[in-house]
C-alpha positions in Angstrom: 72.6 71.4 -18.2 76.2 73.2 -18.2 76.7 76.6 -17.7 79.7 77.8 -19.3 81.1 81.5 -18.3 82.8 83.4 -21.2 85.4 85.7 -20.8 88.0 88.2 -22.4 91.4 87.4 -22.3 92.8 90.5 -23.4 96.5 88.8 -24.1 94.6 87.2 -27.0 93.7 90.6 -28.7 91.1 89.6 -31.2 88.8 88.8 -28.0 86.0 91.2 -27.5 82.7 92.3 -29.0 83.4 93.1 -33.2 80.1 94.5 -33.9 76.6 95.0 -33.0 73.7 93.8 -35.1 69.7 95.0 -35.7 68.0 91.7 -35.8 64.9 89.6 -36.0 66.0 85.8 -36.7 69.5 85.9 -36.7 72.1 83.3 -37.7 74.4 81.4 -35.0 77.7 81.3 -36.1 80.3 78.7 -34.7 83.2 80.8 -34.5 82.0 83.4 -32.7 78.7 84.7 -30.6 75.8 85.5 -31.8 72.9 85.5 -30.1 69.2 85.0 -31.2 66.3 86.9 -31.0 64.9 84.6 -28.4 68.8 83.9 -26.7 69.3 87.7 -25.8 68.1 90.2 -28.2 66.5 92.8 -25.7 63.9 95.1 -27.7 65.3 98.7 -28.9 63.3 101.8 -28.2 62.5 104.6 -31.2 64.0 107.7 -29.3 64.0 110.3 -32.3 62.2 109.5 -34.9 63.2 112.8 -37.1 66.8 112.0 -36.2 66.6 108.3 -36.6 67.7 107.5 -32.8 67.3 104.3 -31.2 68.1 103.0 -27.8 69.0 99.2 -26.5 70.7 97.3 -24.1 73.8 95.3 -26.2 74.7 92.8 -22.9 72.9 91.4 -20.1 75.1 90.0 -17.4 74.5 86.8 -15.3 71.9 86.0 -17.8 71.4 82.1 -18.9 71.4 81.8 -22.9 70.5 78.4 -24.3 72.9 77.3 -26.9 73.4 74.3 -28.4 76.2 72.2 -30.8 75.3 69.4 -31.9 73.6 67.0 -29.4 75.5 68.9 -26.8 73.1 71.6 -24.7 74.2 73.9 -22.6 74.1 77.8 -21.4 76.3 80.5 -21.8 76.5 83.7 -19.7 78.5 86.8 -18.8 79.8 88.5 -15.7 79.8 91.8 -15.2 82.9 92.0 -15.0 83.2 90.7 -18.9 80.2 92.8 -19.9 82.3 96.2 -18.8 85.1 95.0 -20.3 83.4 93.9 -23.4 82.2 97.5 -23.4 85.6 99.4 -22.5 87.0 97.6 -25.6 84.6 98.0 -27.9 85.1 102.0 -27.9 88.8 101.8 -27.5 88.8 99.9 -30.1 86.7 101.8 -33.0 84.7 99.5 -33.4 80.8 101.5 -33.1 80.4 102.0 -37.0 81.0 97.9 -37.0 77.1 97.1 -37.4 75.8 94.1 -39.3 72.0 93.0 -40.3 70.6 89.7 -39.1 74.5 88.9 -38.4 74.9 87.9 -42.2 76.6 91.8 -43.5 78.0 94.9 -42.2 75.8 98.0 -43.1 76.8 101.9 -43.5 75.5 104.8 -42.2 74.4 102.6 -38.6 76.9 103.8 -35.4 76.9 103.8 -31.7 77.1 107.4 -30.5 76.7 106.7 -26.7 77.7 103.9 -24.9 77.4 103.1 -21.1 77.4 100.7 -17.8 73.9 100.7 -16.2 75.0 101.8 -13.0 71.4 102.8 -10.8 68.2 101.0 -12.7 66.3 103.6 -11.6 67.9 106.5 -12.3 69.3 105.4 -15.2 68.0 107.1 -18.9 67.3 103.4 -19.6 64.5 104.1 -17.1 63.2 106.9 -19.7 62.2 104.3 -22.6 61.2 101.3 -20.0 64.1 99.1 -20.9 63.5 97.6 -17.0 67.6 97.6 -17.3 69.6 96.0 -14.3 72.5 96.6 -12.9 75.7 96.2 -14.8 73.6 96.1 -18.6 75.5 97.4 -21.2 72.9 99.9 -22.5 73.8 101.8 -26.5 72.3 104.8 -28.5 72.5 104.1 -32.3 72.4 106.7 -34.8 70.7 105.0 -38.4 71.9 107.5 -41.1 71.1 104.5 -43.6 67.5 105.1 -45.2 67.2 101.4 -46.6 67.7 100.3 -42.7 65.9 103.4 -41.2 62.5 102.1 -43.3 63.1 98.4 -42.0 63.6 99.4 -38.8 60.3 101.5 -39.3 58.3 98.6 -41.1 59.4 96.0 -38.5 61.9 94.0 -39.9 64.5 94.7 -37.2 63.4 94.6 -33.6 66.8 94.4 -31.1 69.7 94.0 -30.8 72.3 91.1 -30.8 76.3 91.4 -30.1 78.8 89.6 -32.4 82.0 88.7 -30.7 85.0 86.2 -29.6 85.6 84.9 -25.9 86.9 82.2 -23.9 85.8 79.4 -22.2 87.1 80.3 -18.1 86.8 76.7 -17.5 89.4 75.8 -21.0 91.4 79.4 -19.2 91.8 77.6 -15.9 92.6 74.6 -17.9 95.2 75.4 -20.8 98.0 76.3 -18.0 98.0 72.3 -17.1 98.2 71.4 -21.3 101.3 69.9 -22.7 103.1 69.0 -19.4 105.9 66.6 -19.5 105.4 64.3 -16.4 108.9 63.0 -16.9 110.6 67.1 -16.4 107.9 67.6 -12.6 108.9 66.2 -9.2 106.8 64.2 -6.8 105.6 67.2 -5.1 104.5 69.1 -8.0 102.6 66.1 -9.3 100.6 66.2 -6.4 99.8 69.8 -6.5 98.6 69.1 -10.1 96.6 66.2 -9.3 94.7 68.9 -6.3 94.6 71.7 -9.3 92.7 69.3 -11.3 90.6 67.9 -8.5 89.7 71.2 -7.5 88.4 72.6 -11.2 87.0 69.4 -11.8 85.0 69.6 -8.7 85.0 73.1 -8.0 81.1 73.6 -7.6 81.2 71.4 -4.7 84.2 73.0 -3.2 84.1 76.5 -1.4 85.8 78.6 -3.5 86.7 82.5 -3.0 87.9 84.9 -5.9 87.9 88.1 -4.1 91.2 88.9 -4.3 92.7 92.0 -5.7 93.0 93.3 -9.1 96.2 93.9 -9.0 97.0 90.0 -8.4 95.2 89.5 -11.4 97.1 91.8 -13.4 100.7 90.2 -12.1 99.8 86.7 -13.1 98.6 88.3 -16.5 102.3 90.0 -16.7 104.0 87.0 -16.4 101.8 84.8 -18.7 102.4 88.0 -21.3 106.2 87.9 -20.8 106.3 84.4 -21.1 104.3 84.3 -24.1 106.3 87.1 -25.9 109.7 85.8 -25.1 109.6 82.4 -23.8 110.2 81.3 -20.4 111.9 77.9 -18.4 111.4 79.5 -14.9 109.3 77.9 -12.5 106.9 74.6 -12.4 103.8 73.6 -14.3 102.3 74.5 -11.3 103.1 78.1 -10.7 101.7 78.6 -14.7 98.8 76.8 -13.7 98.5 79.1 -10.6 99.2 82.1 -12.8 96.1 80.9 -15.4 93.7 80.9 -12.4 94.7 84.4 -11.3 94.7 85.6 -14.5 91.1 84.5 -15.6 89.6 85.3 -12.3 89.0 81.9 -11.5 88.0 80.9 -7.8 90.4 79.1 -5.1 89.8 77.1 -2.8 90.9 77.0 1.0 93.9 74.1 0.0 95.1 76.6 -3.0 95.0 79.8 -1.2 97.2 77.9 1.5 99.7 77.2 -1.1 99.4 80.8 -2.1 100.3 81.6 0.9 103.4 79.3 1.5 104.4 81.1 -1.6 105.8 84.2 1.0 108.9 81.7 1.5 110.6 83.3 -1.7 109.8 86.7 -1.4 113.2 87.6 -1.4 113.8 87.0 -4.6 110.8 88.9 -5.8 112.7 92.4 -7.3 114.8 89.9 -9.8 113.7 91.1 -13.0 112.4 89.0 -15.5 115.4 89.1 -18.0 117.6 88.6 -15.1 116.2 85.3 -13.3 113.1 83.5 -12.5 112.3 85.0 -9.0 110.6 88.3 -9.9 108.1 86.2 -13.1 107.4 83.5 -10.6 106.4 85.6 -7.3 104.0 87.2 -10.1 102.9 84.0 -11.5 101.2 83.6 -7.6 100.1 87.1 -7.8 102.9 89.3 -6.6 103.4 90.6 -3.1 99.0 91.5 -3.6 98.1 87.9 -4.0 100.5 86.2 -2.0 99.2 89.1 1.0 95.8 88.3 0.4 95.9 84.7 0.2 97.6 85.0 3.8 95.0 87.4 5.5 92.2 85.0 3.5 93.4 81.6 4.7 93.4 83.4 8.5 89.7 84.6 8.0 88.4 81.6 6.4 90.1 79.3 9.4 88.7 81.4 11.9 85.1 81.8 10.5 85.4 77.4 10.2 
């Protein structure tokens, strides 16, 4: 069965978690995630009963959740990486009076009031109401102002809590940058680095792969996919945007890519040209900046050495 890995591409904006719902038997919706009572919904705990507190985890990473469209089965999950993100935007974005019931209405009177990262299981205050939290769960404190839902939640009717939201596919991420290519406008040699990008996703679980390299790779290749997207951009090959996709999303490389990565260092003298003034400075991002193409050498010398 497939595993598929959603994530939050942050470019997209609407992309994140919209609200939080007290369920029993909730709904699945196609355009967006909702997850079942028997898919994810982890039990809430009665904190305060006189001040109507209640206490849950919202996000379990690395977990396997069945889904299914169709005839087409398959599991969903979350890194922690996503499920802190997920969480970071959620407050930033005002979105903890957003609750719903059973995934079918938004309610009044139901808010987040404390939100955080499980960071040590065992100290954690998830540890006080035996929510046998892990590492990385997103763990929330709702306040119920709302007597109608106060009495359900009293009589039963809701039990957990699910998360409503919008993500990506990573593998459709890691894909979309090869989309809509003109083989006519590419050369011989970038046709045959797209033929190994494609290889390599398409075959990437028998492949070693590595995606330890820095953030701040990550966040150049999402700078010049941003840019691009904004203003519009001919610089550089279909390859370099495919490149810039991977980086972007996180995705993993493997040796042949981070060797290409690392041939990249050839045009780092044209990496200070600024965007509106030439294609040197968008493209040295596009394969990470001076922090990618750096790491990529250093990795291809420790994964050589270690072979």
């Amino acid at each position: 069965m497939d595993t598929i890995e959603l994530i939050i591409d942050e470019q997209l904006g609407e992309e994140g978690i919209n609200a939080i719902s007290l369920v029993e038997f909730p709904a699945i919706e196609e355009n967006f995630v909702a997850l079942s009572k028997d898919q994810h919904k982890v039990e809430f705990k009665t904190v305060d009963k006189e001040k109507r507190i209640i206490v849950g985890l919202a996000l379990v990473p690395d977990k396997l959740i069945y889904r299914r469209r169709g005839d087409y089965e398959y599991n969903i999950t979350f890194s922690k990486e996503t499920v802190r993100k997920a969480s970071e935007l959620y407050l930033k974005r005002l979105k903890n009076n957003n609750t719903t019931l059973e995934h079918q209405e938004f309610t009044s009177g139901v808010s987040v009031i404390e939100s955080w990262i499980v960071e040590d299981p065992k100290q954690d205050k998830t540890a006080l109401y035996n929510l046998n939290a892990k590492e990385g769960d997103w763990a929330v404190v709702m306040k119920i102002d709302n007597d109608a839902v106060w009495q359900d939640v009293k009589n039963g009717k809701y039990l957990g809590l699910s998360i409503e939201g919008i993500f990506s596919d990573k593998k459709e991420e890691e894909m979309s940058a090869i989309e809509d290519i003109n083989i006519e406008d590419i050369s011989e040699e970038e046709a045959y680095e797209m033929i190994q990008d494609i290889i390599e996703l398409m075959d990437e679980e028998k492949l070693a792969s590595y995606s330890d390299y820095p953030q701040a790779a990550k966040n150049n290749a999402k700078r010049a996919i941003a840019y691009k997207k904004k203003n519009g951009s001919s610089c550089g090959t279909s390859v370099g945007w495919t490149r810039a996709g991977q980086l972007a999303s996180g995705a993993a490389l493997s040796r042949s890519t981070i060797a290409r990565m690392a041939s990249f260092k050839r045009h780092q003298q044209n990496k200070d040209v600024p965007y509106s003034e030439g294609c040197g400075g968008i493209m040295w991002d596009c394969w990470g900046g001076s922090a990618g193409v750096n790491w990529a050498i250093s990795k291809l010398k420790k994964i050589d050495n270690e072979s």
